[in-house]
C-alpha positions in Angstrom: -20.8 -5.8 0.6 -20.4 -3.4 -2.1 -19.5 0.6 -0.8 -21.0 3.2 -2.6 -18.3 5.3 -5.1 -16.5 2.5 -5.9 -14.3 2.8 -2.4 -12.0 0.2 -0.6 -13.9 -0.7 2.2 -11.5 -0.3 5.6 -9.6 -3.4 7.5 -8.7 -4.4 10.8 -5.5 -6.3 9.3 -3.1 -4.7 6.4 -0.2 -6.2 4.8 2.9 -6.5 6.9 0.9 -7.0 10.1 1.9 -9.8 12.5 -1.5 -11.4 13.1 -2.5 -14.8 14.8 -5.4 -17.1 13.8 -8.5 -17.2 16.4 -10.4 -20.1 14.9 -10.0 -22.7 12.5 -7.8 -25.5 11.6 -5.1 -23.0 12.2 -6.3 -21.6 15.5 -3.1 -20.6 17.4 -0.8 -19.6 14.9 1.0 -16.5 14.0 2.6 -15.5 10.8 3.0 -11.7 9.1 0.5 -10.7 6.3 1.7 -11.3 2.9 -1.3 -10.3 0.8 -4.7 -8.9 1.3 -7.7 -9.6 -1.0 -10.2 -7.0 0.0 -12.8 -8.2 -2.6 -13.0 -11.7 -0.6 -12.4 -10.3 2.8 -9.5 -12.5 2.8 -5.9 -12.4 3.6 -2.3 -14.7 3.0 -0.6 -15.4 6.2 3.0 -16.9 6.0 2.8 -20.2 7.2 -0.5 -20.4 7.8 -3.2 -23.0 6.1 -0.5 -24.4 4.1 -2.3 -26.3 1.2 -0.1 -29.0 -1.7 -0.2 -28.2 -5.0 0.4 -30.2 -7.9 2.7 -29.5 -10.5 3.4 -30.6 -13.9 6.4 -30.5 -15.5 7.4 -27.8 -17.5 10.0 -26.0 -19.3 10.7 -24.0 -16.5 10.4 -26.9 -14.1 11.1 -30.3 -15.5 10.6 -32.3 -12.6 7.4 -31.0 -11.6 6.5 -32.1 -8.3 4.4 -31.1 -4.9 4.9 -27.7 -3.8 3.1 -26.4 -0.4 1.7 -22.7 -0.9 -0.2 -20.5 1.9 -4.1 -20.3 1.1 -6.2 -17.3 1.8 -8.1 -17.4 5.2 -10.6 -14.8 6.2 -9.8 -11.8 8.0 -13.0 -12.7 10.8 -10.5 -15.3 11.6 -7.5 -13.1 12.5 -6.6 -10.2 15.5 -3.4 -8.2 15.4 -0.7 -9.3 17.2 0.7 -6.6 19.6 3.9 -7.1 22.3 2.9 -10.8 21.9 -0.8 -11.1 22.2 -3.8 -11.3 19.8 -5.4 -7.4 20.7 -9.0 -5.8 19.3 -8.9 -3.3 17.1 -10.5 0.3 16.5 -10.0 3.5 14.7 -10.2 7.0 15.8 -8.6 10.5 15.6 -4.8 11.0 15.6 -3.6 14.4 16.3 -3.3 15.3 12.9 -7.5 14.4 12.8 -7.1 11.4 11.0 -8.3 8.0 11.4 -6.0 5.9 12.8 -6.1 1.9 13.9 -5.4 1.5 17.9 -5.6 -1.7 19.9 -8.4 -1.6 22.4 -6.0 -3.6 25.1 -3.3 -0.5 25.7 -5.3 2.5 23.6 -1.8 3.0 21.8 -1.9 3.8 17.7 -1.0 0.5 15.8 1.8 1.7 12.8 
């Protein structure tokens, strides 16, 4: 899904946001947006789809060992959380005219 001019295609979710997970092995949860990969469509929830790594031993960590990291999960799969529940999402003028996000539930501008 490549834009034209080489531009960032636009998100319902950013970085920072609270969002919880509407389907999956994590349906239900809720954590706050570490990362998003906008080339995947994909994001890094905090706490969410926690997946073990293996690690060797190394200079830095000699023991090595099993370490439990966040993995991506799409952004289809998550809704912003707002005063507690999982709320649509659109964009439309602020009164500066610029797009802004709003939830759908309570029309009021989302940060």
């Amino acid at each position: 899904m490549e834009n034209k001019n080489n531009k960032q295609s636009k998100l319902h979710v950013r970085t920072g946001d609270t969002v919880m997970v509407i389907s999956g092995n994590a349906k239900g949860k809720s954590g706050v947006i570490k990362e998003v990969i906008i080339e995947k469509s994909r994001a890094i929830v905090e706490g969410v789809n926690l997946q073990t790594k293996h690690v060797k031993p190394s200079a830095n960590n000699p023991q090595g060992g099993i370490e439990k990291r966040e993995g991506s999960i799409h952004i289809s799969n998550l809704m912003v959380v707002e005063n507690g529940k999982a709320v649509r999402t659109g964009r439309k003028l602020n009164d500066k005219g610029k797009l802004q996000r709003y939830s759908k539930a309570t029309g009021k501008f989302i940060g």
